[in-house]
Every structure is written in C-alpha cells, then in structure tokens.
DRENGUNU-116366 format. One record per residue (C-alpha): residue in one letter; x, y, z; residue number from 1. Coordinates in steps of 0.02 Angstrom, whole numbers, padded with zeros to 5 digits. Layout:
{rec a {X Y Z} NUM}
...
***
This chain:
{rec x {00369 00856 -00043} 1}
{rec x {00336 00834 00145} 2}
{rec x {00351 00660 00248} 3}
{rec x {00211 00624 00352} 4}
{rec x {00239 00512 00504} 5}
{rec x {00140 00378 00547} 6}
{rec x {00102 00271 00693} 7}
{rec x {00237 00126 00610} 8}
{rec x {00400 00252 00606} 9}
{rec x {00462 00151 00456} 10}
{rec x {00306 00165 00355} 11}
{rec x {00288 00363 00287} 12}
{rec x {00163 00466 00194} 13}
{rec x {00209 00583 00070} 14}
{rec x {00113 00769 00037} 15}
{rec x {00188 00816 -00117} 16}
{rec x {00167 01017 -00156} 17}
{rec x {00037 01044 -00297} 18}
{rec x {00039 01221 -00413} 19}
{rec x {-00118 01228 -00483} 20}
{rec x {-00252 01339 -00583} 21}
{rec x {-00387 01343 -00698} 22}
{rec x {-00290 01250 -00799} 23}
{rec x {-00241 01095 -00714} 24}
{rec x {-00113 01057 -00598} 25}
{rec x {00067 01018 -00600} 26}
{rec x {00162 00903 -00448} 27}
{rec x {00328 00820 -00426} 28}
{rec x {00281 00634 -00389} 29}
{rec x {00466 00571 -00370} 30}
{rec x {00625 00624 -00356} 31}
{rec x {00750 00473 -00318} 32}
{rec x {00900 00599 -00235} 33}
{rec x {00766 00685 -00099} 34}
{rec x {00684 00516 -00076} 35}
{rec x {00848 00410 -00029} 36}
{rec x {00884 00559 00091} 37}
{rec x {00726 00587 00178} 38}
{rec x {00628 00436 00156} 39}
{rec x {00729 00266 00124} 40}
{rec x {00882 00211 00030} 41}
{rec x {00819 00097 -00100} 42}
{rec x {00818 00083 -00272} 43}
{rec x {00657 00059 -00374} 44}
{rec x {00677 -00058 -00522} 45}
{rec x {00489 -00086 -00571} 46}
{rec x {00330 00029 -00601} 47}
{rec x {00170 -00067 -00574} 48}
{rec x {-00027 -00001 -00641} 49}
{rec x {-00180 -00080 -00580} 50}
{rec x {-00371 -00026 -00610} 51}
{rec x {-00509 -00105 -00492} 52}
{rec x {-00717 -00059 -00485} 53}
{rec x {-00799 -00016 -00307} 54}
{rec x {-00791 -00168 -00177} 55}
{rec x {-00623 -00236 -00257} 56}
{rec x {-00508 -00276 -00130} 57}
{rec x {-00338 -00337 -00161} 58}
{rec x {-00214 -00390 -00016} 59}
{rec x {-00143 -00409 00081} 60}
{rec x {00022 -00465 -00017} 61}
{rec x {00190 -00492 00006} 62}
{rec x {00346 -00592 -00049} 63}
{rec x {00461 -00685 00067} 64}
{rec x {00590 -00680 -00053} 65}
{rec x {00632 -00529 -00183} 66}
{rec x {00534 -00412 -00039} 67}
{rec x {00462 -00263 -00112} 68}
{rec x {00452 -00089 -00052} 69}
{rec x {00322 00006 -00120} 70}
{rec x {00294 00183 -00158} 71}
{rec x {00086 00185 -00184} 72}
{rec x {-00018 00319 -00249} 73}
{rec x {-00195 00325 -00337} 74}
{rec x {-00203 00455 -00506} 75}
{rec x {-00407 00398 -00518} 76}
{rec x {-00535 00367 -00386} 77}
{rec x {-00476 00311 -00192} 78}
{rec x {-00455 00170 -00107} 79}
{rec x {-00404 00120 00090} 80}
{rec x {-00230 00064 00076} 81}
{rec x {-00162 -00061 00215} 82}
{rec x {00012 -00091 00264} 83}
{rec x {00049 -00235 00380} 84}
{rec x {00201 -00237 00480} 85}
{rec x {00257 -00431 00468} 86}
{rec x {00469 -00394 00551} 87}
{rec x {00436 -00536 00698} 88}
{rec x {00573 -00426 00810} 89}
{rec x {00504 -00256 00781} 90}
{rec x {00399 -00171 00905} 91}
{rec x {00264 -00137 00808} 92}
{rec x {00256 -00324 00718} 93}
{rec x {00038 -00347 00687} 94}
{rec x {00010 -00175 00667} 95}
{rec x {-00049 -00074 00524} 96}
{rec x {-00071 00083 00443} 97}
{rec x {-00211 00120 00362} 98}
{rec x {-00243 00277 00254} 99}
{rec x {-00370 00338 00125} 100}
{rec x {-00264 00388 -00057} 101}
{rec x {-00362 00469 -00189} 102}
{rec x {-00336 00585 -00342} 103}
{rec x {-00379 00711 -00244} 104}
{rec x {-00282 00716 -00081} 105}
{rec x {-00123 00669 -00203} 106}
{rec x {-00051 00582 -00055} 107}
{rec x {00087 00434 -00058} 108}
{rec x {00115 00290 00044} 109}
{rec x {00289 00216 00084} 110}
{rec x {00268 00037 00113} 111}
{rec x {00456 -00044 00166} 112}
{rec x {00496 -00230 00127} 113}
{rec x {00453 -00335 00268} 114}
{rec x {00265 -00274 00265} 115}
{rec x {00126 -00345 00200} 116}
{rec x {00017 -00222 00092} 117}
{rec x {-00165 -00229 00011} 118}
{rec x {-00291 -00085 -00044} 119}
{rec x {-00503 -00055 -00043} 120}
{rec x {-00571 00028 -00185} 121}
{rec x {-00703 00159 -00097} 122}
{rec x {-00738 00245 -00279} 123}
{rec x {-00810 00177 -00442} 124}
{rec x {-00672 00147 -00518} 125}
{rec x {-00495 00185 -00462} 126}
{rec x {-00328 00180 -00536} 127}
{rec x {-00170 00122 -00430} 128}
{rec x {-00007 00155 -00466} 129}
{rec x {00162 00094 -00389} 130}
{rec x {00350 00075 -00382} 131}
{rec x {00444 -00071 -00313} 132}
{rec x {00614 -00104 -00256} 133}
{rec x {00610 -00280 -00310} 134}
{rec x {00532 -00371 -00452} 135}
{rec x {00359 -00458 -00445} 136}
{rec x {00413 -00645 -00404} 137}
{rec x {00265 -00781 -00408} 138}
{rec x {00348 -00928 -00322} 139}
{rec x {00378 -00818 -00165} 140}
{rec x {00198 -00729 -00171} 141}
{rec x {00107 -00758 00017} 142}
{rec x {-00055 -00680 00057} 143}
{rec x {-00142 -00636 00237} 144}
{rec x {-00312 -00647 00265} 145}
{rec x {-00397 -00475 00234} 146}
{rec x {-00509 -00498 00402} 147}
{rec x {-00379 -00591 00501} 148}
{rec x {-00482 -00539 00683} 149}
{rec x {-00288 -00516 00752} 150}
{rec x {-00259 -00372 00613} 151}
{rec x {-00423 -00290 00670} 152}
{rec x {-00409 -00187 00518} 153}
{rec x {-00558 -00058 00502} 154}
{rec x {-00582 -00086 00316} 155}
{rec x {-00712 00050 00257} 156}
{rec x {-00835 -00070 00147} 157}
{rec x {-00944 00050 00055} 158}
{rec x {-01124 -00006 00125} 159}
{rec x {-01060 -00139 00238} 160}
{rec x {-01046 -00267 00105} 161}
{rec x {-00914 -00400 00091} 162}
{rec x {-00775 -00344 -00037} 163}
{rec x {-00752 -00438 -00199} 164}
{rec x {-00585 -00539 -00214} 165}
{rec x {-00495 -00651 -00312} 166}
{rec x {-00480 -00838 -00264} 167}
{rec x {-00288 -00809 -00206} 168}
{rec x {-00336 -00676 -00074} 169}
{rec x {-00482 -00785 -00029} 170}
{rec x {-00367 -00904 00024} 171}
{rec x {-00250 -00812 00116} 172}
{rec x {-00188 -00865 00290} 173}
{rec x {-00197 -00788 00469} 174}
{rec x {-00050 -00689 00528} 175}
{rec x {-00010 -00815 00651} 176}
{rec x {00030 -00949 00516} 177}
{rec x {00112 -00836 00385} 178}
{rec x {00293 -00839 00349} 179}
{rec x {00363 -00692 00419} 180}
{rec x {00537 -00580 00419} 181}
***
C-alpha cells in the first residue's frame, strides 16, 4: 500500500496495490501492523456499511466525545468525500480535503479524530464502507453545515442540483458556532 499526502499532513490517502486479470482482482485493504507504522497509531474497534442513491449527501459529522478516526473507502459507485479539520490550534483548522473514492480508483481516506467528515454520492448508487477508532456515540453526535460559505467546499453536485439530506444534516451549524477540539 502507498500513503498519499495531502494538503492537511495528518489526513492521508491510501493506493493500495491491486493484482488483477480476467478474472477479477485481488487487494490488501488493511493491515493493522503497516498501518500503525506508516499511517497512525490507533486501534479500530468498529466496521461501519452505508448505501446511498445519487444526490445523497451525508455530513459533515463528528463526535466531541468518543472521536472517531476513520479509515473510508467505497467497494460500489463514488462519492466526494470531505474531511474537515476542526483542532482550533492547528495550522490548518477550516480546511479540508476533498477527494473523489470509487470502486474503481480503490483509493482510501484517513480521516483522524478531531475532523469533521461527510461524503457526496456522484454515482447511482454507491456503497461506503468504514472503520472507526471509537464507537458510534449519539449523545455526542454534532453536525456542520454542508455549505458553511467559510468551508468553501467545492462539492461536485451532479447537474447543479441541491443534494438530498436528512433533517439532522439540514440542521447542522456553521463552523464558527460548532464545538470544536
């Protein structure tokens, strides 16, 4: 597998190596000993599987308690996935990444705890799958605003139209009010 860097140093996509022919593929998605080395010493205690339709977006989440890293990939479809760096004393606090994952690019996105993180579905239909290094906790859940103008987050809305979200995300807050690390 080979790290990626991105424009957040903390946040890291992975390229995993893929052996395929006319039979399929094969690919090493994980491997916890490589990943604490090269990529972050945490332990994941939770695997998470989510299917959306075109124009679903969900995000951007995060918990201010029980933080989660997340190791994100998509096995069906693609979407735009979003991390949002929320650490109030690092030097890139407000800024994202932003990457396109799909079934067929294979890629991975490393999104540490302290960062707020929500995905686009671009395709029909995709399938999302992630690991996290703290259990899903409710009571702590916090939510900012997908189109918060400070974000300035280039989301890539397949024919301009407004993406479809559930009535938590449509009520999320502007970074300036949100709880932050």
């Amino acid at each position: 597998m080979k790290v990626v860097e991105t424009a957040i140093p903390d946040v890291k996509i992975l390229e995993p190596k893929v052996f395929g022919d006319e039979r399929g593929f094969f690919m090493e998605t994980f491997r916890e000993e490589w990943f604490k080395k090269d990529v972050a010493d945490v332990t994941f205690v939770q695997d998470n599987h989510s299917k959306s339709s075109q124009g679903i977006l969900r995000g951007l989440h995060y918990q201010t308690e029980q933080t989660q890293g997340k190791l994100v990939r998509v096995i069906q479809g693609e979407v735009y996935d979003v991390a949002v760096d929320l650490r109030k004393n690092s030097p890139t606090f407000g800024r994202h990444v932003g990457i396109l994952l799909s079934d067929e690019n294979k890629l991975q996105l490393w999104v540490p705890e302290g960062f707020a993180h929500g995905f686009y579905v671009t395709t029909e239909l995709a399938e999302f799958v992630y690991k996290c290094t703290d259990y899903y906790a409710p009571q702590f859940e916090q939510r900012v605003l997908w189109n918060d103008p400070a974000l300035d987050i280039q989301w890539p809305l397949v024919n301009g139209q407004a993406p479809i979200l559930s009535e938590k995300d449509k009520a999320g807050i502007l970074l300036i009010d949100a709880p932050v690390f």
